[in-house]
C-alpha positions in Angstrom: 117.4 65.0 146.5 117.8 65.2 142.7 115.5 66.9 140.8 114.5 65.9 137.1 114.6 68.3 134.4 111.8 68.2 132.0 113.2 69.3 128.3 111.2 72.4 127.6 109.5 71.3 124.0 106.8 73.8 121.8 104.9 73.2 118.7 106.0 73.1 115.0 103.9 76.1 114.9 106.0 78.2 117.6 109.6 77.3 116.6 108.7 78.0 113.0 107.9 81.3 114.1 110.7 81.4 116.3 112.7 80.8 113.2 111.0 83.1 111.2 109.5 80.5 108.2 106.3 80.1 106.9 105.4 76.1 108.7 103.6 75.0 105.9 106.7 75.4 103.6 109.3 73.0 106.0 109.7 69.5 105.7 107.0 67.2 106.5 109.3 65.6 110.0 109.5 69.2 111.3 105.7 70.2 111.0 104.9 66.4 112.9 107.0 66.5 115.4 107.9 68.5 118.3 111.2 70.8 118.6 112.7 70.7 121.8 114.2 74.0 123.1 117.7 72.8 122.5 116.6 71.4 118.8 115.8 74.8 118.3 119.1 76.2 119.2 120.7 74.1 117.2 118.3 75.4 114.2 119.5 78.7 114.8 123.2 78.5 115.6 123.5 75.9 112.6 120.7 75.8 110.3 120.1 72.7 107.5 120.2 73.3 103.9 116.3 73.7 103.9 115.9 76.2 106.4 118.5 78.4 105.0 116.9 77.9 101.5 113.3 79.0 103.2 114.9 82.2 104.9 116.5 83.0 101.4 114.0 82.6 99.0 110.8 81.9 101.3 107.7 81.5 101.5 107.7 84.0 104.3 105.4 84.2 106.9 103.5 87.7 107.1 105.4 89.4 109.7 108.6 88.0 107.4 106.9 89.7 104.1 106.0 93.3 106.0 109.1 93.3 107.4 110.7 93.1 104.2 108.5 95.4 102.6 108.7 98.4 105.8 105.0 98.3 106.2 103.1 96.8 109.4 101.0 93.2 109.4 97.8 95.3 109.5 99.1 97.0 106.9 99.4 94.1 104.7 95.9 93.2 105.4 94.9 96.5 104.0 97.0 95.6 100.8 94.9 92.4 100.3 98.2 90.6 101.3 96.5 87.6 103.2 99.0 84.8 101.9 102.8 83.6 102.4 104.8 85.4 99.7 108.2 84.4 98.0 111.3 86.7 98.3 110.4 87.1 94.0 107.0 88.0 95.0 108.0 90.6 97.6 110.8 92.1 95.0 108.0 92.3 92.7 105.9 94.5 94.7 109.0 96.8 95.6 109.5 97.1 92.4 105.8 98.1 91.5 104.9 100.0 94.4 101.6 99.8 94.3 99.8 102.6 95.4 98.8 101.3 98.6 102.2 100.1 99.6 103.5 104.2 99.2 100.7 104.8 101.5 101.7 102.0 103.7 105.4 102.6 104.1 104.0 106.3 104.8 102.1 105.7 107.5 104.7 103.0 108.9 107.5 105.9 108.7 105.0 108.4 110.9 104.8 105.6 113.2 108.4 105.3 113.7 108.5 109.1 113.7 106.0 109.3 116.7 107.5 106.7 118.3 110.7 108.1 119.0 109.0 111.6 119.4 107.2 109.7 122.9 110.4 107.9 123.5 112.3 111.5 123.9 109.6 113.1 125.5 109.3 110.1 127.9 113.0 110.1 128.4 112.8 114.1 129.3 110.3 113.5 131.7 112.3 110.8 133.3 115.5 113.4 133.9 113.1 116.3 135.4 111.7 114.1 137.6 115.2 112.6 138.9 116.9 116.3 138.9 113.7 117.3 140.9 113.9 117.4 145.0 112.3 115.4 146.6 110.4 116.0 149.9 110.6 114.0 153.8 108.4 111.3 153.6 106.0 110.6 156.7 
């Protein structure tokens, strides 16, 4: 019996974000058609002229721009950041720091802070309960 493989395929909208671009900003034949997951390997192992251009200089999609600027997507939000923003645009900001994106990158860096303050705690936990014995089972 031989079986048929189906080629896994996914929306415009999925491998753009796979890829991490803004889908408005590629070319019209990417945004129509479908990417198949192979397609979309070859996107990232060898990307086209226009897809390195978009990484490089954008527009970026929102988890791109807060990324780039160390704050969260909500963040952003909070900023009045609603829109794709060039790599210029996000330099910009950096180099304004407005006041809410100090407050931002604040609160992202006591995030990251309490984050790895659980993680050690967690992992603590973890090596008292494997050091401690264990009793029979019934």
């Amino acid at each position: 019996m031989t079986s048929h493989q189906t080629t896994q395929t996914m929306k415009p909208a999925t491998a753009a974000k796979k890829l991490g671009v803004y889908l408005e900003a590629t070319p019209a034949e990417f945004q129509e058609g479908v990417v198949s997951r192979s397609e979309l390997n070859a996107l990232q192992t060898d990307p086209p002229q226009w897809l390195e251009e978009l990484r490089r200089t954008g527009p970026h999609p929102r988890p791109v721009v807060a990324a780039k600027l160390g704050i969260s997507i909500a963040g952003l939000a909070r900023g009045g950041i609603t829109d794709a923003l060039t790599t210029e645009q996000i330099e910009a900001l950096k180099q304004d720091a407005p006041e809410w994106l100090q407050k931002e990158r604040a609160t992202q860096a006591e995030v990251r802070k309490e984050s790895v303050r659980i993680k050690e705690k967690n992992k603590e936990k973890g090596a008292q309960q494997a050091d401690a014995p264990r009793g029979p089972r019934s």
